[in-house]
C-alpha positions in Angstrom: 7.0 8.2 -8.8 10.2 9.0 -10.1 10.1 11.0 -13.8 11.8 10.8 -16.7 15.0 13.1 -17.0 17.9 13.4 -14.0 17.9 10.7 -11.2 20.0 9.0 -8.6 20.3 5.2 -8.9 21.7 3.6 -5.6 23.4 0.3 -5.9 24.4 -2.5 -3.3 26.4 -5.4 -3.1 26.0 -7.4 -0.4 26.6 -11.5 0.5 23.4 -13.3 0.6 23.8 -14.8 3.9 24.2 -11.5 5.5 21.4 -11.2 7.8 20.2 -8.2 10.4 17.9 -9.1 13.1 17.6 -12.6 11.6 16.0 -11.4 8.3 18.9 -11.5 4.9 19.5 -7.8 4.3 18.2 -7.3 1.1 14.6 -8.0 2.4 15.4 -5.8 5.1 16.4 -2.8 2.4 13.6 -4.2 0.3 10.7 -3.4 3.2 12.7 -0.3 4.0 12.5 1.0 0.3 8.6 0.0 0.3 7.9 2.0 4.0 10.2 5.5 2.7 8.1 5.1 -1.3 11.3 4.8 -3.2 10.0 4.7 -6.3 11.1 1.0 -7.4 14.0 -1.5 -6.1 14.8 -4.7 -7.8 17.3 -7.3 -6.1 19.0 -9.6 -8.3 21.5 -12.9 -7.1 24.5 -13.4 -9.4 25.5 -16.4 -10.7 30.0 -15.6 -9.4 31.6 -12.8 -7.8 33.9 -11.9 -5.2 34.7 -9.0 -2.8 37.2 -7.1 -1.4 37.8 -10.6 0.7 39.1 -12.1 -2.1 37.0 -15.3 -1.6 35.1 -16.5 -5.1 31.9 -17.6 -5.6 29.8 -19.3 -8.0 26.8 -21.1 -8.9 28.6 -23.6 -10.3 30.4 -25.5 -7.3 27.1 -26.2 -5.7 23.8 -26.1 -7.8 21.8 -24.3 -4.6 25.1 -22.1 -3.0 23.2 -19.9 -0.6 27.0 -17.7 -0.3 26.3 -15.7 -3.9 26.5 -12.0 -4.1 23.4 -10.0 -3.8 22.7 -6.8 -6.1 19.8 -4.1 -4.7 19.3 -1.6 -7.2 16.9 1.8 -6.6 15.9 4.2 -9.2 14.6 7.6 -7.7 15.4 11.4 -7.5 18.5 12.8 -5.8 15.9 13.9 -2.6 14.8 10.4 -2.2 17.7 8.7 -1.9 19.4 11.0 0.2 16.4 10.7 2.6 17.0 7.1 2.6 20.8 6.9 2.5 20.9 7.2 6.5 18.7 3.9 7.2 21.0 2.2 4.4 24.5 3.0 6.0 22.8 1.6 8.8 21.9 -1.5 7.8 24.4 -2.8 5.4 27.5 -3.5 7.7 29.6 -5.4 4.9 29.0 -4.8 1.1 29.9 -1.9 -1.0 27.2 1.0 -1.5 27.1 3.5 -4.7 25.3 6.5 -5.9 25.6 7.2 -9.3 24.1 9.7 -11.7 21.4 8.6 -13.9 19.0 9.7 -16.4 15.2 7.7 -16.5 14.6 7.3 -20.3 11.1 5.9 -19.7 8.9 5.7 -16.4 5.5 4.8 -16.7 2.6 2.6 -14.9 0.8 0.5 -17.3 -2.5 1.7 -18.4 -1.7 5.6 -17.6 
């Protein structure tokens, strides 16, 4: 569990309809994230964005567009996501990856 005070967050952007092995990748990151106990991962599908492919893409041109961008974002200390950075770099071929420094206001499990 990761504790309050310094941390790494690692963030990726990828396309939704990116796939690896037949599976989109964020499940694929999700399940990798889950097997290496990163302390938590959330993915989150924006409504518009674009890459460095200058195509644009929103919710609004079709109500169920399956080509939005995809956000994975992991919360955990410097050691674990450098332990995990390896299997990332391998499995996202297109999308942008960041590390930035963080610091974890509040971490706790409910009813502890």
């Amino acid at each position: 569990m990761v504790k309050n005070g310094p941390a790494k967050k690692l963030t990726i952007y990828v396309d939704e309809t990116e796939k690896l092995h037949g599976k989109p990748v964020y499940e694929v990151l999700m399940n990798l994230f889950l097997k290496k106990k990163i302390a938590g991962a959330s993915v989150f599908r924006g409504v518009a964005g674009y890459g460095s492919h200058g195509v644009f893409h929103t919710a609004k041109m079709l109500e169920l567009s399956t080509d939005l961008p995809v956000r994975i974002e992991v919360v955990d200390s410097e050691e674990m996501i450098n332990g995990v950075m390896p299997d990332v770099l391998a499995t996202v071929e297109k999308g942008l990856i960041e590390v930035s420094d963080t610091n974890v206001i509040k971490c706790c499990i409910k009813g502890k």
